[in-house]
C-alpha positions as CSV (number, residue, x, y, z in Angstrom):
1,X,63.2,39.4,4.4
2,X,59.7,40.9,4.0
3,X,60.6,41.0,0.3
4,X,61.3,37.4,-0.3
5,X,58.6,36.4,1.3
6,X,56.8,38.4,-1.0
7,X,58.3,37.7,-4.0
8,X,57.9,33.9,-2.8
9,X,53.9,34.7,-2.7
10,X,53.7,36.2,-6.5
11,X,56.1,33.6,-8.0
12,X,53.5,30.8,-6.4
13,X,50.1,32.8,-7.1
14,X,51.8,32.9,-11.2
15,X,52.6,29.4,-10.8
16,X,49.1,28.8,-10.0
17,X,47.5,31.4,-12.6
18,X,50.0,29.5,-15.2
19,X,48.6,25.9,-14.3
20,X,44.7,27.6,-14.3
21,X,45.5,29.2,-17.9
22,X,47.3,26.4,-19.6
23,X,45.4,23.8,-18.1
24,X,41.1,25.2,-17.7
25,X,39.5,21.8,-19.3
26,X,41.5,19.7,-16.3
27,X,41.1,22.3,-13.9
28,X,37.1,22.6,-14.4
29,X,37.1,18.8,-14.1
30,X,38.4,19.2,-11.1
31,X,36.2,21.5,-9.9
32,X,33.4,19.3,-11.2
33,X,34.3,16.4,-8.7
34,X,36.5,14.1,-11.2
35,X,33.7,11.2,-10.6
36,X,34.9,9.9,-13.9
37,X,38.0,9.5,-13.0
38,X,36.9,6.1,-10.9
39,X,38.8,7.2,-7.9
40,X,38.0,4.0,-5.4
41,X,39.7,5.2,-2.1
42,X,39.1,8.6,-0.2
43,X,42.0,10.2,2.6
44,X,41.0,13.4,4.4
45,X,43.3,15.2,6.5
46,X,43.5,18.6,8.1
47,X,44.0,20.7,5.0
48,X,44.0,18.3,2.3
49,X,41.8,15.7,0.4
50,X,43.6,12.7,-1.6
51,X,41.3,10.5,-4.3
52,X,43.0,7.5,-5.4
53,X,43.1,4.2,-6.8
54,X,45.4,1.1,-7.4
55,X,46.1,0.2,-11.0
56,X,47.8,-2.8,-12.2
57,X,50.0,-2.3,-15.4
58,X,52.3,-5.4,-17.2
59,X,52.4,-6.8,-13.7
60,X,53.0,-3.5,-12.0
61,X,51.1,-2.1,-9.3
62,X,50.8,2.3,-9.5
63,X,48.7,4.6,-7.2
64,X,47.0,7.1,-9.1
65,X,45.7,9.9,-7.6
66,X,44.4,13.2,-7.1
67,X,45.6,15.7,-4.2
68,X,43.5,18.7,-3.0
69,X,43.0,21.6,-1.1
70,X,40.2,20.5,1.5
71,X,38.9,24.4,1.7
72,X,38.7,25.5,-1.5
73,X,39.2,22.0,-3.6
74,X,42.0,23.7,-5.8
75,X,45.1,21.7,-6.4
76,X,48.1,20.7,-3.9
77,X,50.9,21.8,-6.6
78,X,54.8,20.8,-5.0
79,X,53.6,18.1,-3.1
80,X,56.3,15.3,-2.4
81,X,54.6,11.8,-2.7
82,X,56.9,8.7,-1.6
83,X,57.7,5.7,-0.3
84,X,59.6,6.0,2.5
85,X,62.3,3.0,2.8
86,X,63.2,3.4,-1.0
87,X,64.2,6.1,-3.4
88,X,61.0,6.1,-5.7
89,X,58.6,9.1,-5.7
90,X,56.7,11.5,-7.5
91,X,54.6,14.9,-7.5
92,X,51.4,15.9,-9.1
93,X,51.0,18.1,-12.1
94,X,49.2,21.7,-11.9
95,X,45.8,19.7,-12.0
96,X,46.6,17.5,-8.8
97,X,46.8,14.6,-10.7
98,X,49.8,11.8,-10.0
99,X,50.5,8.4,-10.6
100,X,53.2,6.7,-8.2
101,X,54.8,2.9,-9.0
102,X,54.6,0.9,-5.8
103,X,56.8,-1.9,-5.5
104,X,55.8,-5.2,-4.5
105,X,55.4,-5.9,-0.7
106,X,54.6,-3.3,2.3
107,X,55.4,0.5,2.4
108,X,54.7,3.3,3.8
109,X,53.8,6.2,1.7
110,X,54.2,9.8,2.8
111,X,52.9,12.8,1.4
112,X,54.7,16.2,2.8
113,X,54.2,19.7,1.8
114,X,55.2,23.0,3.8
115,X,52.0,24.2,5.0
116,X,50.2,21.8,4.7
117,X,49.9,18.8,7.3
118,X,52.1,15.7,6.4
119,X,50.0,12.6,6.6
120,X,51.1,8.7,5.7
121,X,49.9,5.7,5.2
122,X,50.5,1.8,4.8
123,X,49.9,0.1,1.8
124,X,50.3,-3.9,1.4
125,X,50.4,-5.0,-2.5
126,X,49.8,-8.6,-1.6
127,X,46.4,-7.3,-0.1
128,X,45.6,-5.1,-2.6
129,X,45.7,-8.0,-5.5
């Protein structure tokens, strides 16, 4: 068992190293803040920070977002986004970025990752027009 667990540690710290490699202009920007991004809304929990904003598209309302580590303001990579009473979700790439469609009426939106806390929260479209 102590082996998997180990080789569960390298295959995520390689993940991680991939995302930093392949991806230094987004991941500097996110070290930087991302104030251009125009995030509107702030959500802090125990171990993570979530920046986002409501965007209308062709009639279609999307949360985009960015999800953090609170500690060391890395990226949340693997974390499930979704609304809870219907089958539509999403996660964020290696820079914490992710845009999810919400549909039109209440929900609930979860976000959920082992080890980190699990946190939701309400969202009304009508209100946010």
């Amino acid at each position: 068992m102590g082996k998997i667990i180990i080789l569960s540690v390298i295959r995520k710290r390689f993940l991680v190293l991939a995302c930093l490699v392949f991806m230094i202009p987004q991941v500097t920007s996110i070290l930087r803040g991302q104030e251009a991004a125009g995030y509107t809304h702030l959500h802090m929990s125990a171990k993570s920070l979530l920046k986002y904003k409501f965007v209308f598209r062709n009639d279609s309302l999307f949360m985009q977002g960015l999800i953090l580590e609170r500690k060391s303001n890395l990226p949340i990579l693997n974390m499930n986004i979704s609304i809870m009473a219907d089958r539509i979700g999403t996660m964020p790439d290696c820079s914490g970025n992710f845009t999810l469609y919400l549909k039109s009426g209440n929900g609930l939106i979860r976000f959920d990752k082992t080890q980190f806390d699990k946190f939701d929260f309400q969202y009304n479209s009508k209100a946010i027009r």
